[in-house]
LOVO-592107 format. One record per residue (C-alpha): residue in three letters; x, y, z; residue number from 0. Coordinates in steps of 0.05 Angstrom, whole numbers, plus 5000, padded with zeros to 4 digits. Example, Ala and Ser with C-alpha at 12.3 -4.5 7.8 and 13.67 -1.06 7.14 Angstrom:
BEGIN
[Ala; [5246; 4910; 5156]; 0]
[Ser; [5273; 4979; 5143]; 1]
REM end
This chain:
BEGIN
[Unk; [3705; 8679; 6699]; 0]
[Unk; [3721; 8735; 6758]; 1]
[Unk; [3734; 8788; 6702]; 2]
[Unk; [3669; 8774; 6666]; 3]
[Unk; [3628; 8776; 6734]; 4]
[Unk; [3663; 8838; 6753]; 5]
[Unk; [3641; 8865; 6682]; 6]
[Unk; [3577; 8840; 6689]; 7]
[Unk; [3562; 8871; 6762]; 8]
[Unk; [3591; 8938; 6731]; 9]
[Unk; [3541; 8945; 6674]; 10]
[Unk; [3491; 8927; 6728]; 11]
[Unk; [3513; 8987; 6772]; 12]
[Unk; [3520; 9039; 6713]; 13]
[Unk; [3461; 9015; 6681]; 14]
[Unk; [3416; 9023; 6758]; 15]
[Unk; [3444; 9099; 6765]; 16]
[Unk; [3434; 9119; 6695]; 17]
[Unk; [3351; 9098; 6696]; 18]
[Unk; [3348; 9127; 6764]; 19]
[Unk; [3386; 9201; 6757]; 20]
[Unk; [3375; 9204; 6678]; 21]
[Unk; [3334; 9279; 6691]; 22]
[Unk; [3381; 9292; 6739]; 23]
[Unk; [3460; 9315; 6741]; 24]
[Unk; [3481; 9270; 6789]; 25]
[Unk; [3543; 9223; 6775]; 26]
[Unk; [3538; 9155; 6746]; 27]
[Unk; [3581; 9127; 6764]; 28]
[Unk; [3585; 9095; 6849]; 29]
[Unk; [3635; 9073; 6890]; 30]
[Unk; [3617; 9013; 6934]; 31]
[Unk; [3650; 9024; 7012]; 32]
[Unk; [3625; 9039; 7074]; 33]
[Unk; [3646; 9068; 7141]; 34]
[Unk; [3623; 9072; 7207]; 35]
[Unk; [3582; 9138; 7181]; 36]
[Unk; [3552; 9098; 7125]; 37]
[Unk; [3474; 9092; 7136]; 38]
[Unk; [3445; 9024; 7135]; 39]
[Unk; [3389; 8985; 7154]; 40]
[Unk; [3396; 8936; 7211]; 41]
[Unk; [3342; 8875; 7223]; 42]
[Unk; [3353; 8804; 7251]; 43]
[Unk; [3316; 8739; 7219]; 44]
[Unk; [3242; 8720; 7240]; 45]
[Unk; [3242; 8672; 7297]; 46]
[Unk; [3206; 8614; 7256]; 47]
[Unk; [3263; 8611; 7210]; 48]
[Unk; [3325; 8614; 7262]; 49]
[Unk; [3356; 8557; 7280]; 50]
[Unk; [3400; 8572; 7325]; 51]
[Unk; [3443; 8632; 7349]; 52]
[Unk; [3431; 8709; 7346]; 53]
[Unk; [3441; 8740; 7280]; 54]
[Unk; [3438; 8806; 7265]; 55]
[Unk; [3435; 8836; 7193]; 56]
[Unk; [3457; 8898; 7171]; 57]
[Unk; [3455; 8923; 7092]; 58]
[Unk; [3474; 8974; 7050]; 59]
[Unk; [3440; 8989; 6993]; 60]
[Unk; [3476; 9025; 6939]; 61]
[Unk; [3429; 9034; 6870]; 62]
[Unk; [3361; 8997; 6858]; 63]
[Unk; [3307; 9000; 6806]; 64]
[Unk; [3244; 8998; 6825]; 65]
[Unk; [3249; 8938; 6883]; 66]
[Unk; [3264; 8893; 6814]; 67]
[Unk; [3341; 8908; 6822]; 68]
[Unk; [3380; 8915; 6881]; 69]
[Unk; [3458; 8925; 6895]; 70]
[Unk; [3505; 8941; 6965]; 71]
[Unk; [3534; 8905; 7028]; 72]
[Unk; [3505; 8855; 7070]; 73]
[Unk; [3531; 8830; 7135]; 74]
[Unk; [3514; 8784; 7190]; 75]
[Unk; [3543; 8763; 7253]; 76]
[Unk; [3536; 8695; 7277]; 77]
[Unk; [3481; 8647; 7276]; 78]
[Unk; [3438; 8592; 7229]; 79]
[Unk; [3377; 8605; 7196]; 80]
[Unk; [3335; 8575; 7141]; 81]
[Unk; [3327; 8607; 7084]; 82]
[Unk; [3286; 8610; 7003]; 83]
[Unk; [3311; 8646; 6948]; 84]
[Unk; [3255; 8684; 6907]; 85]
[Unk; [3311; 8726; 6866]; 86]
[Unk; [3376; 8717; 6824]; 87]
[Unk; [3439; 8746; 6864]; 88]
[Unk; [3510; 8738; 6856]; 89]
[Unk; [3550; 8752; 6918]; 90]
[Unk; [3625; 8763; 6940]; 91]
[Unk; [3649; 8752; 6998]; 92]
[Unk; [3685; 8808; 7023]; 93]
[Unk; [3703; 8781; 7102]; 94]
[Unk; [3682; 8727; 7145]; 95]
[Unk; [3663; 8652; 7139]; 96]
[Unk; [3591; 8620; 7125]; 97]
[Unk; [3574; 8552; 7115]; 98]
[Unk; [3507; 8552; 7060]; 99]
[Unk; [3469; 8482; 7055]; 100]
[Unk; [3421; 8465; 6998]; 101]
[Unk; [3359; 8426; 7023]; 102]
[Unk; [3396; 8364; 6983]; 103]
[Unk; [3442; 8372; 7039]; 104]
[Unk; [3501; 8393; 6997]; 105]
[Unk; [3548; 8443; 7032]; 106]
[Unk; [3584; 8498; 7007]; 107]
[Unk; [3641; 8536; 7053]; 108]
[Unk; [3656; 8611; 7030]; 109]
[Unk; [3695; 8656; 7061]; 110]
[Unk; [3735; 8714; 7032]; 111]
[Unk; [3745; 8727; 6963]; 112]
[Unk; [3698; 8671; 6948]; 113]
[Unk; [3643; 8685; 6888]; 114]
[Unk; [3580; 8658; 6870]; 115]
[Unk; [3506; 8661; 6842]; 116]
[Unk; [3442; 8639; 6889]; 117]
[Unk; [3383; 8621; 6835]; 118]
[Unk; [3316; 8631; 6845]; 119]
[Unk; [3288; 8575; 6885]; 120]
[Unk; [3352; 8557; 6924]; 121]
[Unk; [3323; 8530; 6989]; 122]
[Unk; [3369; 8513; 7048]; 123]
[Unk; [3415; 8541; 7109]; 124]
[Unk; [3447; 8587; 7116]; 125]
[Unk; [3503; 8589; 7177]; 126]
[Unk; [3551; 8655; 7193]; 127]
[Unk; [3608; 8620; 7228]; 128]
[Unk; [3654; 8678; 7222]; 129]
[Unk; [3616; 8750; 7217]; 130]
[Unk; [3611; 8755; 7147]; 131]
[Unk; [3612; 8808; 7105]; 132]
[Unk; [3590; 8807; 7026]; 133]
[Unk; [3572; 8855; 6962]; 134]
[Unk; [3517; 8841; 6920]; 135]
[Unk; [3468; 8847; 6861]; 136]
[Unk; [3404; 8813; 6862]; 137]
[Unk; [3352; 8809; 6814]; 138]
[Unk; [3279; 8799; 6838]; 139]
[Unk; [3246; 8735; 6786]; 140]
[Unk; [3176; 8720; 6769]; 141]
[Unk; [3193; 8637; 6796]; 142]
[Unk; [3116; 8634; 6796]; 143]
[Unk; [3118; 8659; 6718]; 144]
[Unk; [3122; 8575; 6693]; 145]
[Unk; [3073; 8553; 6743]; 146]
[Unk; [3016; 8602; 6723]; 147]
[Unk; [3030; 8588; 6641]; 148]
[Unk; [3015; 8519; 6667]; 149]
[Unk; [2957; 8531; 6709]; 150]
[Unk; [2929; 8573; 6660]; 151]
[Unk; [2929; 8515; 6607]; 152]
[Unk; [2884; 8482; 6651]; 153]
[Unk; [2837; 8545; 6670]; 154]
[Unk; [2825; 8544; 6590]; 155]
[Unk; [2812; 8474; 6594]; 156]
[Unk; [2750; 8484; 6638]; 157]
[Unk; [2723; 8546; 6603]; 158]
[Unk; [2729; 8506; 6541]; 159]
[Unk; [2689; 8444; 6564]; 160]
[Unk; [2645; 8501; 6594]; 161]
[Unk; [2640; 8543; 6523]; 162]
[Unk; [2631; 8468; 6481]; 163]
[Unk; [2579; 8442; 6514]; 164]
[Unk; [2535; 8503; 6498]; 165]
[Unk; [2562; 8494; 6435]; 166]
[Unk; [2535; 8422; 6429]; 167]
[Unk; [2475; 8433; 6474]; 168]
[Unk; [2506; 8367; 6517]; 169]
[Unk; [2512; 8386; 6596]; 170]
[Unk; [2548; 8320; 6597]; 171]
[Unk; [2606; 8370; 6566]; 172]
[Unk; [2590; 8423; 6611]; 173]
[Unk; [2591; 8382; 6673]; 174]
[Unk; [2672; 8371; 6659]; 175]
[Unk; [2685; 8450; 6678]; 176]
[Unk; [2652; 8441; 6746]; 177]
[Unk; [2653; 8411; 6817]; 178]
[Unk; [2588; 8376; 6827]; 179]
[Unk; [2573; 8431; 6883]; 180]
[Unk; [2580; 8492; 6846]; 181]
[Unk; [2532; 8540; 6839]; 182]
[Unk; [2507; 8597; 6791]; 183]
[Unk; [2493; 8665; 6813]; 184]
[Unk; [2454; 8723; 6779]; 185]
[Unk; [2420; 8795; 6797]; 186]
[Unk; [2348; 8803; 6785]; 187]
[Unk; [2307; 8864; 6793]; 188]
[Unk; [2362; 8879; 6852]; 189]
[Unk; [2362; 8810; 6891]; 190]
[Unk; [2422; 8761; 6880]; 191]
[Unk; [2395; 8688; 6862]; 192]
[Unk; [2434; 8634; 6874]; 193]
[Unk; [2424; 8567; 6846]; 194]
[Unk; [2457; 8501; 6844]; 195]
[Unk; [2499; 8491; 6771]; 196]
[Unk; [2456; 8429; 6756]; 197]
[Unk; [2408; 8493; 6728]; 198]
[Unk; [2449; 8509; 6684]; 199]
[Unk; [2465; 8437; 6663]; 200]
[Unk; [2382; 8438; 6655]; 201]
[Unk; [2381; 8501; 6609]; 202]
[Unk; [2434; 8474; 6569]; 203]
[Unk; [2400; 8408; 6555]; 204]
[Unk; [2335; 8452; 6525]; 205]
[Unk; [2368; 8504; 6494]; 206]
[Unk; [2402; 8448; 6448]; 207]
[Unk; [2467; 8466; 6396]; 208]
[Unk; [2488; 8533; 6382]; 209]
[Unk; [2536; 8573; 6360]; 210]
[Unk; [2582; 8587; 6416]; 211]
[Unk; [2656; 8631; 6425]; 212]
[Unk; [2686; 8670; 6485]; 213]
[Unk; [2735; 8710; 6494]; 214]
[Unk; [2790; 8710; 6567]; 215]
[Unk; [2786; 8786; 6595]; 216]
[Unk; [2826; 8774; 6661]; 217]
[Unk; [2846; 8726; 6702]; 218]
[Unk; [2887; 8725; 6767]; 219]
[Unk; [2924; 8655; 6797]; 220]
[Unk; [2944; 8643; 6870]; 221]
[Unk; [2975; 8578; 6876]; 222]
[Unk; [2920; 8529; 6878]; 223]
[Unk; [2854; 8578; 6861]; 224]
[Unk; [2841; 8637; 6818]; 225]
[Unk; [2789; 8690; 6784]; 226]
[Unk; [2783; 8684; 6717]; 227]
[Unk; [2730; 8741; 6676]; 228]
[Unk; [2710; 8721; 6598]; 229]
[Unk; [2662; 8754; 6544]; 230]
[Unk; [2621; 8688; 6522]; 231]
[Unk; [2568; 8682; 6472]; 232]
[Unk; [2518; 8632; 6461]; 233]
[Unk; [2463; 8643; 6388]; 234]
[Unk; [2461; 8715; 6398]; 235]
[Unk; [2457; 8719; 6466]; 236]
[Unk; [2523; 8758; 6494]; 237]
[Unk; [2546; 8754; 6569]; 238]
[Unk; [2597; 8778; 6617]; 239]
[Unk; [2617; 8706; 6657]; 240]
[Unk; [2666; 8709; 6716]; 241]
[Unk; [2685; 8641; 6747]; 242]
[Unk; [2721; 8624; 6820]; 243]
[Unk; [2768; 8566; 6808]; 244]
[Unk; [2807; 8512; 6848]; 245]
[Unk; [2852; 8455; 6830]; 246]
[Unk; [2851; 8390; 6855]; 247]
[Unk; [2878; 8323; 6836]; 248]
[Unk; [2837; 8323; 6772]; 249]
[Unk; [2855; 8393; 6752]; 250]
[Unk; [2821; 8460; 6745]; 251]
[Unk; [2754; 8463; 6767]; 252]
[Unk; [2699; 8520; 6768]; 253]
[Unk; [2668; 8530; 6833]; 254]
[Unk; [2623; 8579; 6823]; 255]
[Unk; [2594; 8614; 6761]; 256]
[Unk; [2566; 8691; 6761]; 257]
[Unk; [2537; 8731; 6703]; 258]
[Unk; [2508; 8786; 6664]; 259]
[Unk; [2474; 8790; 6602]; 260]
[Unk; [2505; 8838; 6555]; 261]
REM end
């Protein structure tokens, strides 16, 4: 298992120098050591994740790509803090003793010439009981990548109920897309108007069934709200639509509605 890390980590480090110097004539291959000459950067942890002690960090950063891909020396005197995972890393340790606890409050004790891999999402403690030293690779992870395919299901949800019920002519449809609050906003002849939906809901209702499609242009999630921008077209109307959404317990709902007629 060592051997095929140790391979692994090596490809890693050959493959980081050879994007970054590939125009250039500079080696690629790197040694990874450090002396008391060896430039670092030195930081301790924020004070509303320390639990106790006085930590201080120092790394050494040998290759990287682009902040996606990141290799060198970490150490830390000292001290507990809590800590989140947001990338993949695998670690050695080269001195030293720490204690790391996962949030399910299982413990793991490394110390030197202990190996192992932190996933993305490992959330827990982290305790230096010995200054430790250790060499890494980490690889920065889109965690949030699962979470927006899933929110995103239920932006298209809306639009769709949204799209429909000008299909059908029913704002009963409609209504599904939005908070009963929203609103609808416009520019005319320079002045913004802004209306409660239940206008909308009104012009539906006389326009009646018609041929309706849209297509998604951009979107952008945050956690529990997002922007969304679509290309919709009702009869042979065209518009530009761009909706503000939040989620709550019943899902994806559209807060507020501007437009432009194409």
């Amino acid at each position: 298992m060592n051997q095929i890390i140790t391979f692994l980590i090596a490809i890693c480090f050959c493959y980081t120098s050879y994007a970054q110097n590939k125009l250039g004539s500079e080696s690629r291959f790197i040694k990874i050591q450090i002396d008391e000459n060896t430039p670092c950067s030195a930081r301790e942890p924020n004070k509303d994740i320390l639990i106790n002690g006085n930590p201080q960090f120092k790394s050494w950063t040998f290759d990287s790509i682009s902040n996606k891909l990141k290799s060198g020396i970490w150490e830390s005197t000292p001290g507990k803090w809590k800590f989140r995972n947001s990338h993949w890393e695998y670690c050695r340790i080269l001195s030293g003793t720490s204690v790391i606890t996962e949030n399910t409050g299982k413990q793991f004790i490394v110390k030197a010439g202990d190996s192992f891999i932190l996933k993305p999402g490992f959330t827990g403690t982290w305790e230096v009981v010995e200054t430790t030293q250790k060499d890494f690779v980490a690889v920065e992870c889109d965690t949030n990548k699962d979470i927006d395919r899933e929110s995103l299901k239920g932006i298209i949800k809306a639009i769709e109920y949204y799209v429909k019920g000008g299909e059908k002519g029913d704002s009963k449809i409609t209504a599904k897309a939005f908070t009963d609050n929203a609103t609808m906003s416009w520019s005319e002849n320079g002045q913004v108007k802004t209306v409660p939906i239940q206008i909308l809901y009104n012009i539906v209702d006389k326009s009646g069934a018609a041929n309706a499609s849209y297509k998604l242009m951009e979107y952008n999630i945050e956690q529990n709200i997002a922007i969304t921008k679509i290309q919709s077209q009702f009869g042979s109307q065209k518009y530009i639509d761009m909706f503000t959404l939040v989620k709550d317990t019943d899902g994806w709902k559209i807060i507020s509605k501007i437009y432009t007629v194409l």
